[in-house]
PyMOL commands that place a pseudoatom at each C-alpha (Angstrom):
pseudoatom trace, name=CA, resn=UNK, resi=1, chain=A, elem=C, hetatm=0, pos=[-247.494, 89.564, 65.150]
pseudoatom trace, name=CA, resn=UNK, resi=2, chain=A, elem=C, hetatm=0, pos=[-248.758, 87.890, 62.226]
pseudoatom trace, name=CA, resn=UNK, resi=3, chain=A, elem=C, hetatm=0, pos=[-252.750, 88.822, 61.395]
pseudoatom trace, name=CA, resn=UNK, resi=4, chain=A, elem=C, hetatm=0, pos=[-255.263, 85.905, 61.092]
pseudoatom trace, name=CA, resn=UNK, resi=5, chain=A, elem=C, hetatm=0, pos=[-257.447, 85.956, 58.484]
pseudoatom trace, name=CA, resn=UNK, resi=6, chain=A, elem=C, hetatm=0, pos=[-261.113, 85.823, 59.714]
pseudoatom trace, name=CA, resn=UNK, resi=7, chain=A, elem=C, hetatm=0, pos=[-263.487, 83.303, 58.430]
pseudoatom trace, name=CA, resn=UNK, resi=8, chain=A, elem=C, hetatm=0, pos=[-267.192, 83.371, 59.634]
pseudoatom trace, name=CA, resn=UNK, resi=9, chain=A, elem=C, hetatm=0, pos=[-269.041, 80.337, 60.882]
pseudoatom trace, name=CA, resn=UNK, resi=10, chain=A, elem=C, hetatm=0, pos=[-272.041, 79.793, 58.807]
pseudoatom trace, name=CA, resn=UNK, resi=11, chain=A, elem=C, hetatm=0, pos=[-275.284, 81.648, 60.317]
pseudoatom trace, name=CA, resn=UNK, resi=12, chain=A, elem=C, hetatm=0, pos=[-278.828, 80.960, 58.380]
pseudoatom trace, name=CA, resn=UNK, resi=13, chain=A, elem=C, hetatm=0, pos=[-280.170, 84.497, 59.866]
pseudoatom trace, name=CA, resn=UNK, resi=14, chain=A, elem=C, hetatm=0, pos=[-283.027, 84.375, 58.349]
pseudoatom trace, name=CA, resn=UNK, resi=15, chain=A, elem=C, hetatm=0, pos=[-284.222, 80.695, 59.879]
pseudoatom trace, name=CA, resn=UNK, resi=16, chain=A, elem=C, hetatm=0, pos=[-282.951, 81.611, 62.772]
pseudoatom trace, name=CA, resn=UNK, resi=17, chain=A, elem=C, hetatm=0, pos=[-285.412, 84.775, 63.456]
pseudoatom trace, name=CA, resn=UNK, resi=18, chain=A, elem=C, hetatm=0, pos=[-288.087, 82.759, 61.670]
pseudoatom trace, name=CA, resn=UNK, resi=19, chain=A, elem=C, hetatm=0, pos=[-287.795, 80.631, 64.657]
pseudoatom trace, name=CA, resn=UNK, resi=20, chain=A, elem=C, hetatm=0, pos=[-287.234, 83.557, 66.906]
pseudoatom trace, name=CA, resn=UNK, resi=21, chain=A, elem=C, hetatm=0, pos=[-290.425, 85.179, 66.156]
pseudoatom trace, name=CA, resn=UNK, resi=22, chain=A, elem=C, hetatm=0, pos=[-292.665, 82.239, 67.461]
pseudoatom trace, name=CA, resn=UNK, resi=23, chain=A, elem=C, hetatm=0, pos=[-291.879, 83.435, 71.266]
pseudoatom trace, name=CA, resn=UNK, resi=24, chain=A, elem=C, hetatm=0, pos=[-294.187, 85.780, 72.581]
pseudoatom trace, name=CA, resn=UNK, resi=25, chain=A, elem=C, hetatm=0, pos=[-292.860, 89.359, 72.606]
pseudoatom trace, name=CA, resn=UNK, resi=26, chain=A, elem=C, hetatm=0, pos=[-289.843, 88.518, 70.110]
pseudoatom trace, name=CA, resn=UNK, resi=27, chain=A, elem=C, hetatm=0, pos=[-291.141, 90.656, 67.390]
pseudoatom trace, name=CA, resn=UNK, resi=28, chain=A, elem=C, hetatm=0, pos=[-291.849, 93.992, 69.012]
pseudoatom trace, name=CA, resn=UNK, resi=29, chain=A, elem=C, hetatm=0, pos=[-288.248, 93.756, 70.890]
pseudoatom trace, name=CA, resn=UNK, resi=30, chain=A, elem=C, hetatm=0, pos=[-286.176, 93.388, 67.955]
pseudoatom trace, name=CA, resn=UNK, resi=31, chain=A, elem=C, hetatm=0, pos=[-288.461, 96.188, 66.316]
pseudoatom trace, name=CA, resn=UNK, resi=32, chain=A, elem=C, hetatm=0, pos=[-287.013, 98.517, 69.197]
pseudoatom trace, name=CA, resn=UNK, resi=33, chain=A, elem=C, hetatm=0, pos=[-283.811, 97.511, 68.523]
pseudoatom trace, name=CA, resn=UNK, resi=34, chain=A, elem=C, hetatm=0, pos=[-283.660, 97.446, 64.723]
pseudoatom trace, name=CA, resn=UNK, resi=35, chain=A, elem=C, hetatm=0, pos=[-280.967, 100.492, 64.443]
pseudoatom trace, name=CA, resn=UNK, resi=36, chain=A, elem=C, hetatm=0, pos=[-278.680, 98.613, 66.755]
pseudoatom trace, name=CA, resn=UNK, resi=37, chain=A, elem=C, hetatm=0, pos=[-278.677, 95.249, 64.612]
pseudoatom trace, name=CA, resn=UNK, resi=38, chain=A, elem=C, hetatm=0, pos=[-277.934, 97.805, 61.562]
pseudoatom trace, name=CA, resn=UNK, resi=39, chain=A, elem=C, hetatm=0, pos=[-274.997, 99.247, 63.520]
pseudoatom trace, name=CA, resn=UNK, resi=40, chain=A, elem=C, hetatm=0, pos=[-273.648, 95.828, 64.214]
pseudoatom trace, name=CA, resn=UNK, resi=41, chain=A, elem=C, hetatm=0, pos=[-274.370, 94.427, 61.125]
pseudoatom trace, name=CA, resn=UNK, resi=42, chain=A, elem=C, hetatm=0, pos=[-272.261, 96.663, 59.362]
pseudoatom trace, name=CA, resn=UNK, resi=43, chain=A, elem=C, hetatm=0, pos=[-269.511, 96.061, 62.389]
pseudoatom trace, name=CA, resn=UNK, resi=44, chain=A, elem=C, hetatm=0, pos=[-269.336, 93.118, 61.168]
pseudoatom trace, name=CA, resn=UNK, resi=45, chain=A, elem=C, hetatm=0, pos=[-269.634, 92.763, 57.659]
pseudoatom trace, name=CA, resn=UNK, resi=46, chain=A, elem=C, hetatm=0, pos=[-266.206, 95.315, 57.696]
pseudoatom trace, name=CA, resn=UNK, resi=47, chain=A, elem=C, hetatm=0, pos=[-264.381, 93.247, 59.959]
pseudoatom trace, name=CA, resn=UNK, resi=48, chain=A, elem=C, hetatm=0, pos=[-265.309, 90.109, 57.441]
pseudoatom trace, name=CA, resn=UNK, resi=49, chain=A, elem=C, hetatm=0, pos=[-264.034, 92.967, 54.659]
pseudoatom trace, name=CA, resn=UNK, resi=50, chain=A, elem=C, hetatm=0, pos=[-260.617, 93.107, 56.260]
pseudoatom trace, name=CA, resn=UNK, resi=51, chain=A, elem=C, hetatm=0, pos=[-260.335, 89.735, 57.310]
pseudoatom trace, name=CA, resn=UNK, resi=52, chain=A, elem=C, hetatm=0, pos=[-259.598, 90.375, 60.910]
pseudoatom trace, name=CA, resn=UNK, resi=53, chain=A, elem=C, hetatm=0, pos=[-260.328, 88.715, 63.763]
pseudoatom trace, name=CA, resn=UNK, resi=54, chain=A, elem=C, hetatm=0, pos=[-261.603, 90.199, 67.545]
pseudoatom trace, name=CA, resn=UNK, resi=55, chain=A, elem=C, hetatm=0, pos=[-258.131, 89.920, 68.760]
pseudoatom trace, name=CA, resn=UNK, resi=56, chain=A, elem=C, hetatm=0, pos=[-256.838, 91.744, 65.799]
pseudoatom trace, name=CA, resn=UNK, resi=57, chain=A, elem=C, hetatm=0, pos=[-259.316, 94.800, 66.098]
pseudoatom trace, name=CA, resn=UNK, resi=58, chain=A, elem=C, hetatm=0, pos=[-258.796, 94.625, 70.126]
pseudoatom trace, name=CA, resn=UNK, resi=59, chain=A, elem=C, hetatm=0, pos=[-255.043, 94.952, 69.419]
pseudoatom trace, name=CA, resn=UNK, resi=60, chain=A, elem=C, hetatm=0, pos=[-255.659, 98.086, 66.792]
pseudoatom trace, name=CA, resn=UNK, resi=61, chain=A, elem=C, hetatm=0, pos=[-257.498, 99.605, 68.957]
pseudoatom trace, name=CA, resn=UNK, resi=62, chain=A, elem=C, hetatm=0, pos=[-255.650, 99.131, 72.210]
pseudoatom trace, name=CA, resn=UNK, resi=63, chain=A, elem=C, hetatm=0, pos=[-258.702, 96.845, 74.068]
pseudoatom trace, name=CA, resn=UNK, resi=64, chain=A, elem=C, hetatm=0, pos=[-259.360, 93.522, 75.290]
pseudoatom trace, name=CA, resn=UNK, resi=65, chain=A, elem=C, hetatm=0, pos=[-261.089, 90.880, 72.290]
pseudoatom trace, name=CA, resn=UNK, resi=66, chain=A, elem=C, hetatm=0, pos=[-264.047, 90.697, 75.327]
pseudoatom trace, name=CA, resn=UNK, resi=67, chain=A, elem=C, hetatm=0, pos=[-264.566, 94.449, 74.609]
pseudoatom trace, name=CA, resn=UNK, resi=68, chain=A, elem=C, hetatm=0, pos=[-264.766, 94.058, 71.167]
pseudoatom trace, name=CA, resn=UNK, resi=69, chain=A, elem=C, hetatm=0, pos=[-267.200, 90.898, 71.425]
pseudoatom trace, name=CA, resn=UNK, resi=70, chain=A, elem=C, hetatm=0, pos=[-269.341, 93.326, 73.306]
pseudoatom trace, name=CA, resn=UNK, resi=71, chain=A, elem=C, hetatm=0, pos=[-269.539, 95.795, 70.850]
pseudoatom trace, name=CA, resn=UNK, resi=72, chain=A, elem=C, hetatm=0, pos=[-270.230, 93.528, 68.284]
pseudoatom trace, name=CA, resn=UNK, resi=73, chain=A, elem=C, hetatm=0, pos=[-273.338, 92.696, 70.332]
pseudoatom trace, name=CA, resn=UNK, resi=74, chain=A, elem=C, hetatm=0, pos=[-276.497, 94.211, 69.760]
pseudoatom trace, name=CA, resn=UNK, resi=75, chain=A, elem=C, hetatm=0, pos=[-278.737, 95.556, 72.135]
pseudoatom trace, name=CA, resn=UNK, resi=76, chain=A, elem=C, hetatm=0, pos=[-276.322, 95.135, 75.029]
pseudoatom trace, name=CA, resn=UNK, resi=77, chain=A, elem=C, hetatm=0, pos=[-274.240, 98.250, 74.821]
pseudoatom trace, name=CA, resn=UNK, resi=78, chain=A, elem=C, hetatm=0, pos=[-274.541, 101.077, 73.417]
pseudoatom trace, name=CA, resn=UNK, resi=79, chain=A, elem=C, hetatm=0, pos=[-270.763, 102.657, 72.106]
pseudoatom trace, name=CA, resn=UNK, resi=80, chain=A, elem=C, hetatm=0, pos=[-269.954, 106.122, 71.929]
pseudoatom trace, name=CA, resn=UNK, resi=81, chain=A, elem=C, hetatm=0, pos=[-269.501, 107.885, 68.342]
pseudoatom trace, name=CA, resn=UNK, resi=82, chain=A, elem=C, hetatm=0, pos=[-265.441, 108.170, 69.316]
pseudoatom trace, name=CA, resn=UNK, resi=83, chain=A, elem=C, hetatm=0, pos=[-265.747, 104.066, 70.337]
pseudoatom trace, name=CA, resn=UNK, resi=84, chain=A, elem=C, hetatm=0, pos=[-267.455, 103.701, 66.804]
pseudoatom trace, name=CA, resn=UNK, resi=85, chain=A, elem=C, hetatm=0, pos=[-264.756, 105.574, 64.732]
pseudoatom trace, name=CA, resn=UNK, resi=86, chain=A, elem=C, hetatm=0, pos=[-261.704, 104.174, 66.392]
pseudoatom trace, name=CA, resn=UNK, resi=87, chain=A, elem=C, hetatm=0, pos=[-263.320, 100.286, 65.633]
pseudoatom trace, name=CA, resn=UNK, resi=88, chain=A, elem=C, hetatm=0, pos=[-264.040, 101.958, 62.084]
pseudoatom trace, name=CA, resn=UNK, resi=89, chain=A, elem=C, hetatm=0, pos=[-260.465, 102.851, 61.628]
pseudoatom trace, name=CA, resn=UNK, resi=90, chain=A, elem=C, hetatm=0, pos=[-259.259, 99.783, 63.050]
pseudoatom trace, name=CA, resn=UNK, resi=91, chain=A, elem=C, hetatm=0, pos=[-261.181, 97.385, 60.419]
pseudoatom trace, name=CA, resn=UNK, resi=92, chain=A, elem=C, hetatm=0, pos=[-260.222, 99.952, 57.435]
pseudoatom trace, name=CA, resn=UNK, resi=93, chain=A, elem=C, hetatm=0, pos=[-263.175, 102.015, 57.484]
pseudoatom trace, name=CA, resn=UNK, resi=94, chain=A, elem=C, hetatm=0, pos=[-264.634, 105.550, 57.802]
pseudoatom trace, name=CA, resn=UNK, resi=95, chain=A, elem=C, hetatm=0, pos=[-267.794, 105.845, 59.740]
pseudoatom trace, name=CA, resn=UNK, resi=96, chain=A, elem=C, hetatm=0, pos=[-270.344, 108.159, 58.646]
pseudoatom trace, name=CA, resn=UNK, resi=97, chain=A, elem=C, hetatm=0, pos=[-273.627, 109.143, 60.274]
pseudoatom trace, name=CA, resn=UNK, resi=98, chain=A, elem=C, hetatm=0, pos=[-276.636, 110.867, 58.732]
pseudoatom trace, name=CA, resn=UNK, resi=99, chain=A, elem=C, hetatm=0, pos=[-280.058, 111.763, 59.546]
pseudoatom trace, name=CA, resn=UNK, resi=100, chain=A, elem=C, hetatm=0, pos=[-282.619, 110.523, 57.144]
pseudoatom trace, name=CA, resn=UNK, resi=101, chain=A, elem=C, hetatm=0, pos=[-286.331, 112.460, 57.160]
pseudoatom trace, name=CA, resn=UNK, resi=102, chain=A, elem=C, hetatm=0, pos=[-288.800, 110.421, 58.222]
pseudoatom trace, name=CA, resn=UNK, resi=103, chain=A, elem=C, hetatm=0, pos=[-291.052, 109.264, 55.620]
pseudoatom trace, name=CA, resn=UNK, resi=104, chain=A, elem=C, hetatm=0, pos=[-294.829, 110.723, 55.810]
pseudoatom trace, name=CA, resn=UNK, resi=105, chain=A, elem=C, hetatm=0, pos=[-297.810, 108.608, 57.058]
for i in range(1, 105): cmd.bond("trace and resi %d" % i, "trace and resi %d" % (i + 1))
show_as sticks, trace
zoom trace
């Protein structure tokens, strides 16, 4: 099976949480979710690395292109470390994980 290269629809990210924040509440829930937008940010910006698409990873990793749309969601689902390296390994990658200290008051 021939890969597809992947090619992102244009997102303005920044307009659209500009517009985001006007809703009551926005702000303070995408505060508590700020480490899993990280986590998928990075998802994504490797599968845009390797030029793959959903079906491509799904295929890789032996699961559905649904399964993969839902781990490239934020704040929906929350994958295992094991779910995290096998999509890593799939788009070319090595996933790494590190604590950081907190930084004093």
């Amino acid at each position: 099976m021939a890969e597809l290269k992947y090619r992102p629809v244009a997102h303005d990210h920044e307009a659209f949480l500009a517009k985001a924040r006007t809703r009551a509440g926005f702000s303070a829930e995408y505060q508590s979710l700020e480490l899993e937008y990280q986590v998928t940010n990075q998802m994504l910006k490797a599968r845009s690395r390797a030029g793959l698409t959903q079906d491509v990873v799904a295929e890789r990793m032996g699961t559905t292109k649904s399964a993969i749309s839902r781990l490239e969601s934020a704040g929906k689902h929350t994958p295992s470390l094991a779910t995290l390296k096998r999509y890593a390994t799939a788009v070319g990658c090595e996933l790494q994980v590190k604590f950081v200290p907190q930084k004093s008051a």
